[in-house]
C-alpha positions in Angstrom: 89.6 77.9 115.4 89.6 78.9 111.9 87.9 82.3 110.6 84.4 82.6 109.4 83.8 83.7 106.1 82.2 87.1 106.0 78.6 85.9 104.4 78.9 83.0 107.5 79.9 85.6 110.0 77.3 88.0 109.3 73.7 86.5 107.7 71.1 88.4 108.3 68.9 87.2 111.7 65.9 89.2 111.1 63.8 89.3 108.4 64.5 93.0 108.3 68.4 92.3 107.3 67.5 90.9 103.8 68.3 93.4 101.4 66.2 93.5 98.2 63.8 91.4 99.0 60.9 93.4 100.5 57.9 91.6 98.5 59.0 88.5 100.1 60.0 89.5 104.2 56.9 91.4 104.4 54.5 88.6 103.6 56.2 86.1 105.4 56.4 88.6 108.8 52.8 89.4 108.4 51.9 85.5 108.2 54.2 85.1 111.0 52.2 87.6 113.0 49.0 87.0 112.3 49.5 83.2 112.7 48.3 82.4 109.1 51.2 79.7 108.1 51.2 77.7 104.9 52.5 73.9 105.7 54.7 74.3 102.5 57.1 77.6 101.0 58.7 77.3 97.7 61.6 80.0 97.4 63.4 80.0 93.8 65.9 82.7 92.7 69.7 82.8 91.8 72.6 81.9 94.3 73.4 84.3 96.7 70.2 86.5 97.0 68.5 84.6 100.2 66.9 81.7 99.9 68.4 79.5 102.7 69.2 83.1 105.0 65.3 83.6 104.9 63.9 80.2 105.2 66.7 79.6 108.5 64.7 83.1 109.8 61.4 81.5 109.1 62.4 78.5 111.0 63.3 80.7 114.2 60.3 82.9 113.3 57.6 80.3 113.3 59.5 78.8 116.8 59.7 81.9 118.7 57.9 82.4 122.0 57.7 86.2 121.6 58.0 87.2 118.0 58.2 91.2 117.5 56.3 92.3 114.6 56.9 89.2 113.0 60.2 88.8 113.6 62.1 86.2 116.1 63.1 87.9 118.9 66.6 86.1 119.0 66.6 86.1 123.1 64.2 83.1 123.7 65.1 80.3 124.4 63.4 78.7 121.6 65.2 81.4 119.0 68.4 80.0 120.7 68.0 76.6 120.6 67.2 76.8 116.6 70.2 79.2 116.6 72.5 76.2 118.1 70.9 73.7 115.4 68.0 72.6 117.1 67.0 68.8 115.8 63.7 69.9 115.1 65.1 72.0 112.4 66.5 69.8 109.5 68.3 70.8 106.8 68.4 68.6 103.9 70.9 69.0 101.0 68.7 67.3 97.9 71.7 67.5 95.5 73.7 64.9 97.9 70.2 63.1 99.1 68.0 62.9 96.2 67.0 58.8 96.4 63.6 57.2 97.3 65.0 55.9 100.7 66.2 59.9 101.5 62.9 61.2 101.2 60.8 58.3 102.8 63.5 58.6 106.0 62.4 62.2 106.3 58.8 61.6 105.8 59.2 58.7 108.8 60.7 61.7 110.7 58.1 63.8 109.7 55.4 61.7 111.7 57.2 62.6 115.0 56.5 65.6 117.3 59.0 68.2 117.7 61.5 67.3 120.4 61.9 70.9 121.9 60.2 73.3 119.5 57.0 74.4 118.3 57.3 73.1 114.6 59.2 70.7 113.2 60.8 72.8 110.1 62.2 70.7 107.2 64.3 73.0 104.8 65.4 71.2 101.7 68.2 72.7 100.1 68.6 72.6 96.1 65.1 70.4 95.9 64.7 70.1 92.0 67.6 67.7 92.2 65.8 64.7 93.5 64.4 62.2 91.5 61.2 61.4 90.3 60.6 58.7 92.4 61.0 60.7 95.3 59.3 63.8 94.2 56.5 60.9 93.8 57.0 59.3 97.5 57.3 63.0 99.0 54.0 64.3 97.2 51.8 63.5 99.3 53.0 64.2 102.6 53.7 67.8 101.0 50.3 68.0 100.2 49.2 66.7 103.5 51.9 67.1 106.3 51.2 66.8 109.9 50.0 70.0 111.8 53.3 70.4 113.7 55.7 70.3 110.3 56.9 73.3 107.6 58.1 72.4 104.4 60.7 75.2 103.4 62.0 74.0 99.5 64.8 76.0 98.1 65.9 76.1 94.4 68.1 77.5 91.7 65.9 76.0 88.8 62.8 76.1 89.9 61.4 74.9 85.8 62.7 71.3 87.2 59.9 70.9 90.0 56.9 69.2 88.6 54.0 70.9 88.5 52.5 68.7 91.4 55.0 69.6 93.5 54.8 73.3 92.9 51.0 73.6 92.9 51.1 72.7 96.5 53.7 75.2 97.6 53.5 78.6 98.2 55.9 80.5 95.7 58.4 83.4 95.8 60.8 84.8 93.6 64.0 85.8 94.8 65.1 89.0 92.8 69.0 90.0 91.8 70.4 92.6 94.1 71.2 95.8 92.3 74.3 97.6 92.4 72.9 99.6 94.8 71.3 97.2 97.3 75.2 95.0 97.5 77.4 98.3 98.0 75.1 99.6 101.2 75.3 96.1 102.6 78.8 95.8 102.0 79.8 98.8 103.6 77.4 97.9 107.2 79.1 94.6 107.0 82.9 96.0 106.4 82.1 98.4 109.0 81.2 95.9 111.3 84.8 93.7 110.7 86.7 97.1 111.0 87.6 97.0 107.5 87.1 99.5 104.9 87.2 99.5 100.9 87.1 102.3 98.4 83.5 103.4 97.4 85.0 102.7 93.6 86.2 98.9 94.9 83.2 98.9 96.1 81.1 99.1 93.0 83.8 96.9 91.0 82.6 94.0 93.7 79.2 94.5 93.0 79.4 94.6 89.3 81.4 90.9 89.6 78.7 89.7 91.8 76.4 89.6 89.0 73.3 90.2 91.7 74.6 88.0 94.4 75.3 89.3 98.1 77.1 86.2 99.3 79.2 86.3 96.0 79.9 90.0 96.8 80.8 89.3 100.7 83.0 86.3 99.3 85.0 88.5 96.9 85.3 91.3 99.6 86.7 88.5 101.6 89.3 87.6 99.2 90.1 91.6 98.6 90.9 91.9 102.8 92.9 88.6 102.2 94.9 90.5 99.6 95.7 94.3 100.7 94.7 93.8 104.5 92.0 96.1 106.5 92.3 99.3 103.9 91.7 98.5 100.6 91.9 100.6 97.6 90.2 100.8 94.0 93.5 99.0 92.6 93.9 96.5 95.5 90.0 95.2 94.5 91.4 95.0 90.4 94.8 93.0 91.2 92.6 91.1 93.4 89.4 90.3 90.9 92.2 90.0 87.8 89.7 92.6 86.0 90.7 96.1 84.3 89.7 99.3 85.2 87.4 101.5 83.4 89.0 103.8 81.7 91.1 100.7 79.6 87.8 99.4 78.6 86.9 102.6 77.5 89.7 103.0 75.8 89.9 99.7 74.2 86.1 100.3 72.9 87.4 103.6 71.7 90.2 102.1 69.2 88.0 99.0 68.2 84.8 101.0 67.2 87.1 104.0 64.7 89.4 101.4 63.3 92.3 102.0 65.2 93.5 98.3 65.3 97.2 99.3 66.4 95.8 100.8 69.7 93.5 98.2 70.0 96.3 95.3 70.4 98.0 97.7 72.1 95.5 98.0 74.9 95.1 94.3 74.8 99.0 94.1 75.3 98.9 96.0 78.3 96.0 93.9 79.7 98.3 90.7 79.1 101.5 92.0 80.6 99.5 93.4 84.1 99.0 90.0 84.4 94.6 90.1 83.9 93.2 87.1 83.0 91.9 87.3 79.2 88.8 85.7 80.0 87.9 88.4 82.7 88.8 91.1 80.3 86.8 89.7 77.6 83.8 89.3 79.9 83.9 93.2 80.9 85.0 94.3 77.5 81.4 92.3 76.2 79.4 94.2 79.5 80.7 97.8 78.4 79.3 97.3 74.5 75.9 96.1 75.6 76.2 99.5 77.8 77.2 101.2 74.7 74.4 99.3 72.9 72.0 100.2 75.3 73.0 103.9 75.2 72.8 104.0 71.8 69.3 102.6 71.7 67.3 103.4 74.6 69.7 107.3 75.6 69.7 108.0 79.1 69.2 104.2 81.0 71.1 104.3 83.9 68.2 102.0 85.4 68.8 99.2 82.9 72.7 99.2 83.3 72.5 99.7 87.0 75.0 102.2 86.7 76.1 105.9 88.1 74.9 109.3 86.2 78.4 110.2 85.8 79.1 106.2 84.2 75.8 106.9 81.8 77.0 109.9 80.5 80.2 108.9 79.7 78.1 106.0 77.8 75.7 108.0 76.3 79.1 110.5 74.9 80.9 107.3 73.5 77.9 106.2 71.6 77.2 109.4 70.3 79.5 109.5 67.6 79.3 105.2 66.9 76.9 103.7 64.3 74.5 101.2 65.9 75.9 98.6 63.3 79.6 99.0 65.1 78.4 98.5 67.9 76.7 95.3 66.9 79.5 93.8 65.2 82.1 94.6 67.5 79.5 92.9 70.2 79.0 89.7 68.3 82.4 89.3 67.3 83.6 89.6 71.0 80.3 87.0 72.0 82.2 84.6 69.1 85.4 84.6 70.0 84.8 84.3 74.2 82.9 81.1 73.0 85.7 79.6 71.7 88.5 81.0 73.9 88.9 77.5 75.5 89.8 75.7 72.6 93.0 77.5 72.2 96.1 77.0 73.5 97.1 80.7 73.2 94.3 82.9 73.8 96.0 85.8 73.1 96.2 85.4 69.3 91.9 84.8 69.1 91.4 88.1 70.4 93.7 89.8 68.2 92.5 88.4 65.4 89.2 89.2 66.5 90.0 93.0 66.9 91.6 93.4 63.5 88.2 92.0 62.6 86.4 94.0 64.2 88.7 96.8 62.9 88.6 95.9 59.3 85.6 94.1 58.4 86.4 93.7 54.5 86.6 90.1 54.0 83.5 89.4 56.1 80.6 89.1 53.6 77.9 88.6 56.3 75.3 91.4 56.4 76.8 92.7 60.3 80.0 93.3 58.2 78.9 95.2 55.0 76.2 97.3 57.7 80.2 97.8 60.2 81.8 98.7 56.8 79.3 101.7 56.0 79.1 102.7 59.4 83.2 102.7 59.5 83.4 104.3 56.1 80.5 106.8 57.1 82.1 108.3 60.2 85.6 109.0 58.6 86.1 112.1 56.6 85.2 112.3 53.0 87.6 111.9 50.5 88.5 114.9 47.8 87.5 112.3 45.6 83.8 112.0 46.5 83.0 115.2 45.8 81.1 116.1 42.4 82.8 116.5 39.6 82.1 117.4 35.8 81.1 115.0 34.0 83.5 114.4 31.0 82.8 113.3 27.7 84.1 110.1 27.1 86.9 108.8 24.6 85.4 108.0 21.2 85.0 104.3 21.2 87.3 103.0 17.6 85.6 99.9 15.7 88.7 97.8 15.1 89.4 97.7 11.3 88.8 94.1 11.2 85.5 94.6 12.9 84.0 96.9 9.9 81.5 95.8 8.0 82.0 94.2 4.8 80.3 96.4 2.3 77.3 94.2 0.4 77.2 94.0 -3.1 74.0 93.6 -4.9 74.2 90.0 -7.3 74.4 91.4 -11.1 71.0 90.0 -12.2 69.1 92.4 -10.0 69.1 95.7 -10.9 70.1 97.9 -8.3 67.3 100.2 -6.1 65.9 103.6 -7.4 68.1 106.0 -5.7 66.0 108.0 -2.9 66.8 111.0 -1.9 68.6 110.6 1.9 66.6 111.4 4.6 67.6 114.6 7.1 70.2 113.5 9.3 68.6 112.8 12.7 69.6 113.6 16.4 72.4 111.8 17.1 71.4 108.4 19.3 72.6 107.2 22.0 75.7 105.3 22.4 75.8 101.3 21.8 78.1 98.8 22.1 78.3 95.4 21.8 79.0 92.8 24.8 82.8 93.1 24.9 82.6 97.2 25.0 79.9 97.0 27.4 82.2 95.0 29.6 84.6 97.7 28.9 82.4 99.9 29.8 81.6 98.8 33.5 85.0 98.3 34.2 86.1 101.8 33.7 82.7 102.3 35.7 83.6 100.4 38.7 86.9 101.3 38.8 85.6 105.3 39.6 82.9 103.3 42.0 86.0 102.6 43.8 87.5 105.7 44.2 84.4 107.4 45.7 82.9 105.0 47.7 84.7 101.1 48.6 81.7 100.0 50.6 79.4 100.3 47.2 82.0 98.9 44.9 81.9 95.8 47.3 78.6 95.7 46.3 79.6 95.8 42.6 83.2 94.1 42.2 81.6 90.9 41.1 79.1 92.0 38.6 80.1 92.4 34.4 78.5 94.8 31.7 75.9 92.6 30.1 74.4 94.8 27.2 75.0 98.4 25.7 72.4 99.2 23.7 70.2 102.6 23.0 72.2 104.5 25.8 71.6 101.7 28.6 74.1 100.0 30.1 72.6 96.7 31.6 74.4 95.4 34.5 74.4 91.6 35.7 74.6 90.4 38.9 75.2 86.4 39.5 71.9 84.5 40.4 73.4 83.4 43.7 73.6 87.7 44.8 70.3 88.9 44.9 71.3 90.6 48.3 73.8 92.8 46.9 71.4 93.5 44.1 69.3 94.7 46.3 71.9 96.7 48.4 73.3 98.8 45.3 69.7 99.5 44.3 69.0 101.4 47.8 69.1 104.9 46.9 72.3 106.5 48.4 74.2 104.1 46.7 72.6 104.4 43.5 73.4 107.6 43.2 77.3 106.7 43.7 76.9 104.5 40.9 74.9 107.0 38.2 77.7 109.6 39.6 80.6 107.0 38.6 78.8 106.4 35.0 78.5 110.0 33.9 81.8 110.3 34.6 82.6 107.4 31.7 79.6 107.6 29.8 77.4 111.1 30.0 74.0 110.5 28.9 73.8 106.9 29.7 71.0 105.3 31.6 71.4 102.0 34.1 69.6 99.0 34.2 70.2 95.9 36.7 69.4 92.2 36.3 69.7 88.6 37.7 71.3 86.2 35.9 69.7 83.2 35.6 70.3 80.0 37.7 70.2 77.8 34.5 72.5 80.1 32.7 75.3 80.1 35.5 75.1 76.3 36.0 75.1 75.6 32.3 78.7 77.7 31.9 80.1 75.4 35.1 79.1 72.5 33.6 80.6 73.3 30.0 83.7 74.3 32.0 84.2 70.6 33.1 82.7 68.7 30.3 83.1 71.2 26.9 81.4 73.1 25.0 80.0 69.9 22.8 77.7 69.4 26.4 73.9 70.2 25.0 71.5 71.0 27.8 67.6 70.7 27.3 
């Protein structure tokens, strides 16, 4: 005979045995026990966290000629005949029988007294995949059923139902097993087998479960399958094809201070232990929304479902990390295990994505420029962004051929009184005309780039409009308002004022948007001439 899996070998026969699910096994015992039934149960949750296990109890429950506290004494004969597969208890698997003709065969069956029980219990497995036509045809015997029949549904999606159907039912929500909850049942079950798994293999299953126990008991299967009766915390990870901890910690570490060489590095190693890059990707996207998490909320060991000593390792990585690292590296991680499939070699994705992540320069969304000053923020500052003297600048020439053309009065008008000149006043303010201006802001963004690169990517496209009575107007391209408004914010402003009292001391700085017209009248001329005339 061949061996039972583990989740087979040892469901739960009391209500009692359900982990995690206390709101529900106590109403249903105390129904049980005070003989106040409901003809029809709804129960909806996630696989694995007890649907069928508790509507098989209720079955015996409801059946048993001498229930304790509630619960089916498992002795009787009735609890044993149910136990066997009684054919008063019917279980129907909807996804297989969801026609007309499936539900009115049971509803024909449903006129019948029980055969050898007390209740006739019809459990319908994966309900919200039947058809209209037979939600329609089983309506009304839901609503109605003969005294000696239960109506036990049992769904994954339970937004399918219709409304009828639900409205006639009485509902409960299956909850996600923590952590917690899975490893204390694993360990009573493995201790019933004879088996035993490290307390940190033990947690690794329970994270993979994702909040189911049978998926848990199914992957602690496949770990006994693997390294035998003794298992240990490396046994579970060669089994489960995830990474340890500490490399996801470490890979998080490179990726968020822009250490792309140890971030392929790390990946490399994942590769050649033989982990499957979709796994690792998973995990790697879990521990930055714990990082996230830490960052935002601080101590929240109740929202990752995690250990103290897990959170404050956490809470100490985020410490020194910008939020907006965080963020990008999440989202670039989310993009590229979207599209993972559609490669033939996933490896090269994810290192692309990393050196992203790592060097977010070409990226011109707002998550990049946001990574960019976090990155630039957290490294040390450069001797050259400290403050400095301003110099006086270089005398600005007029070209010889530029000069003036001195005016001479025509001979028939006789010249001006002579006046006596006027005191000399202050000197004004530098100007310039368009081309020095241009000049100007070059020399301007040129020391914009040697104190700060994230605020000259905020400049590098813009050009020296006008230089006139000490201000230097500045025009950014209709089409960039945001980066407008991003050099405007007032830490970078003040790299920008630094940067032009180093060229030009005295000066003042204006900023404006060039028009849309303007901008699509000099494409346009590009392509057609100058001799284009546009009204």
């Amino acid at each position: 005979m061949a061996r039972r899996a583990l989740y087979r070998e040892y469901r739960p026969a009391t209500f009692s045995a359900v982990v995690g699910q206390e709101h529900i096994t106590t109403i249903l015992k105390n129904q049980v026990r005070e003989g106040k039934l409901s003809h029809a149960y709804l129960f909806c949750g996630s696989r694995g966290t007890g649907k069928t296990t508790s509507a098989k109890i209720l079955s015996r429950a409801v059946n048993c000629l001498d229930p304790k506290d509630g619960e089916p004494c498992g002795t009787c004969a009735a609890c044993r005949l149910a136990a066997a597969g009684s054919a008063d208890v019917i279980e129907i698997d909807a996804a297989s029988n969801n026609g007309v003709d499936d539900v009115r065969s049971l509803i024909e069956q449903a006129q019948f007294a029980p055969l050898e029980l007390k209740y006739r219990v019809f459990i319908i497995d994966e309900v919200h995949m039947l058809s209209t036509a037979a939600f329609n045809a089983l309506l009304k015997t839901l609503e109605e059923p003969p005294a000696h029949v239960l109506f036990i549904l049992a769904t994954t999606e339970p937004q399918k139902l219709p409304a009828t159907i639900v409205s006639r039912c009485q509902r409960f929500d299956f909850h996600r097993l923590t952590i917690a909850h899975i490893v204390a049942c694993l360990g009573s079950v493995l201790e019933k087998a004879g088996a035993r798994i490290e307390p940190n293999g033990l947690r690794l299953i329970a994270r993979a479960a994702d909040g189911g126990m049978r998926d848990a008991l199914s992957l602690a299967d496949q770990c006994l399958s693997y390294a035998g009766n003794d298992v240990s915390e490396q046994d579970v990870l060669d089994a489960l094809g995830t990474v340890s901890s500490a490399m996801l910690e470490n890979t998080a570490s490179a990726l968020l201070s822009g250490n792309a060489a140890d971030a392929i590095r790390a990946l490399n190693e994942v590769v050649r232990n033989g982990r499957d890059l979709g796994v690792f990707l998973g995990d790697l996207s879990k521990h930055f929304r714990a990082l996230l998490l830490a960052k935002t909320c601080g101590e929240c060991a109740d929202l990752l479902d995690c250990t103290d000593d897990q959170m404050q390792r956490y809470l100490k990585t985020a410490k020194g990390v910008d939020e907006a690292r965080i963020l990008y590296a999440s989202e670039q991680i989310l993009l590229v295990q979207s599209r993972l499939r559609l490669f033939p070699s996933p490896r090269i994705p994810i290192e692309a994505a990393f050196v992203r992540i790592c060097r977010p320069v070409d990226d011109e969304s707002v998550a990049a420029l946001e990574a960019r000053v976090a990155l630039l923020e957290q490294r040390p500052a450069a001797p050259a962004a400290e403050p400095v003297k301003a110099a006086a600048p270089a005398p600005v020439e007029t070209p010889p051929w530029e000069e003036p053309a001195p005016v001479e009065a025509p001979p028939w008008e006789e010249p001006a009184p002579v006046e006596a000149p006027p005191e000399t006043p202050a000197p004004a303010p530098a100007q310039a005309a368009n081309g020095e201006a241009e000049a100007v802001w070059m020399q301007v963004k040129q020391k914009i780039m040697e104190i700060n690169r994230m605020v000259y990517m905020y400049a590098k496209d813009t050009r020296g409009a006008d230089l006139r009575d000490g201000v230097l107007t500045v025009e950014f391209p209709a089409t960039q308002e945001g980066k407008l408004n991003g050099i405007r914010n007032a830490r970078n402003l003040v790299v920008v004022k630094t940067a032009l009292s180093a060229v030009l001391p005295d000066a003042e700085l204006a900023f404006r948007l060039a028009a849309l017209k303007d901008e699509n009248e000099e494409k346009l001329k590009e392509l057609f001439g100058s001799s284009l005339t546009i009204n």
